[in-house]
N, C-alpha and C positions, 0 to 999 in steps of 0.2 A: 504493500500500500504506500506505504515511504518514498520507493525508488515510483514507482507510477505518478504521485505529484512531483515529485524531484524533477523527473523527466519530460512528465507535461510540461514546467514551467523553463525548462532550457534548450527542449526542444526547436520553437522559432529560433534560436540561438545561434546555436549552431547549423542550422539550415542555412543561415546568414552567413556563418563562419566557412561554409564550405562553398556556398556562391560566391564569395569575395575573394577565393583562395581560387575558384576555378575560372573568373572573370579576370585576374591580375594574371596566372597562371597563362590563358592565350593571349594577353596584352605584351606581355615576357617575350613568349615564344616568337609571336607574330613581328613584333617591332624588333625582334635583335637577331632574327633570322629571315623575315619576306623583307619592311621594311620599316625606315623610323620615320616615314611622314607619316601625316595628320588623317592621313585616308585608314590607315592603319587604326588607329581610335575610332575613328569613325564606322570601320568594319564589326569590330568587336563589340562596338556599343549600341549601334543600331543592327545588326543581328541576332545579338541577345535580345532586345527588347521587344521586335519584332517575333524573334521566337516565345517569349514571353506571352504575347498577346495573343497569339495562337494558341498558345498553352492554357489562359485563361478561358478561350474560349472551346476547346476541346476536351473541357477537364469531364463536361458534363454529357459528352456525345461518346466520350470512348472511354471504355469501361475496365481497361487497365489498373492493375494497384501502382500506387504511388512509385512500390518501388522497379519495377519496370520503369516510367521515365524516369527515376532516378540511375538505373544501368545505361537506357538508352542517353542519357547526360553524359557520364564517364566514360561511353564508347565514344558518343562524339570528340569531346575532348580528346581522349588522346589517340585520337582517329586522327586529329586538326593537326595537334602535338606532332605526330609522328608523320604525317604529308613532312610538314613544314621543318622537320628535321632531316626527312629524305632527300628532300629538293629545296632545300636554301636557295635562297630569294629569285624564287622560280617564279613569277607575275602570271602565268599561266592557270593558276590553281585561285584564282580571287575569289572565283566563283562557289567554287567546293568550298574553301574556305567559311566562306558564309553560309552555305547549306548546315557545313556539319558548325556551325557555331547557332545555328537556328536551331538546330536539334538540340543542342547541350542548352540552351536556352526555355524549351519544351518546362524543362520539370517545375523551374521557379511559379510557369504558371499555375500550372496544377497543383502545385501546393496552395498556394494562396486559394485558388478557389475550392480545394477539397478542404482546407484550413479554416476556412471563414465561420463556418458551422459552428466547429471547436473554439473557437477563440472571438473573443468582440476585435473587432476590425482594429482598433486602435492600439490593442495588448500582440497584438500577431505581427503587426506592421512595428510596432515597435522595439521589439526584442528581435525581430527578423533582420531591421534595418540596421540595430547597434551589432549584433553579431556578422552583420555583411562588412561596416567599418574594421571592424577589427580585424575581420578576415583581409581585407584591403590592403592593410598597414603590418599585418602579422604575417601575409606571404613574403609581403616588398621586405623585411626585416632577414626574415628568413633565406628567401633570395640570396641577400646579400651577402648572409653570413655561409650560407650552404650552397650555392650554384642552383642549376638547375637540376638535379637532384632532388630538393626540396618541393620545386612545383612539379616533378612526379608523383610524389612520395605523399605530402601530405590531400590532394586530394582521395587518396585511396583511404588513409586515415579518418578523414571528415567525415566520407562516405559511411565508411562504416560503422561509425559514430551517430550518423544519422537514423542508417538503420537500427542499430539496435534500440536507439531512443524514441522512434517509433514504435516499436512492436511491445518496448516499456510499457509506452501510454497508452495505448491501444485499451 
């Protein structure tokens, strides 16, 4: 019963923590292997969000558990990861790039909209969004101190941190 509230209440958490590790993670990759202009951010952040809004709006028509697009997240990512490590700064692949960053994008929404139910909008969004900052600041720290190592490594962490804290709360 303990760990079930522990986990409801840190769960949006880390949800955050591992979106903001796997959003910095292809900002990483993409900018210091395809390229470091501004199109590069650009990619990242409007095909996350775009996959996002998809996600929102798909959360209700297809009847997957969470964690399927949370696998399908992790595949894209280091689907992305590993193109863009094969073929360094290959401008050929902009495209793919985006697809599979629109998929890793998928899960954010459908959290939020299978979340909503469970949580008042303001308690979900808010411990979602401080666990996405820290995620932000704690890959780029990390990064720094570990290479890229680190943005393999800890998404796979996050992930399954997530799931177990789901199936907690459940």
């Amino acid at each position: 019963m303990i760990l079930s509230k522990w986990a409801r209440w840190i769960f949006p958490s880390v949800v955050g923590l591992l979106l903001g590790a796997l959003q910095t993670g292809l900002f990483f990759h993409l900018d210091f292997m395809l390229s470091s202009a501004f199109e590069t951010f650009l990619l990242v952040t409007l095909s996350w969000l775009l996959g996002s809004g998809i996600g929102l709006f798909a959360a209700s028509y297809v009847h997957l558990p969470l964690e399927a697009f949370l696998a399908l997240t992790l595949a894209a990512y280091f689907g992305c990861v590993g193109l863009v490590g094969a073929s360094p700064f290959d401008s050929r692949f902009w495209l793919l790039y985006a697809a599979l960053i629109m998929l890793a994008g998928l899960y954010p929404g459908v959290f939020f909209a299978r979340m909503t139910p469970r949580y008042p909008a303001s308690v979900l969004l808010f411990r979602e969004n401080n666990g996405f900052i820290l995620g932000l600041a704690g890959t780029t720290l990390l990064y720094i101190l570990f290479g890229r190592s680190a943005l393999w490594l800890l998404p796979l962490v996050l992930a399954l941190s997530v799931l177990l804290l789901n199936r907690a709360h459940q």
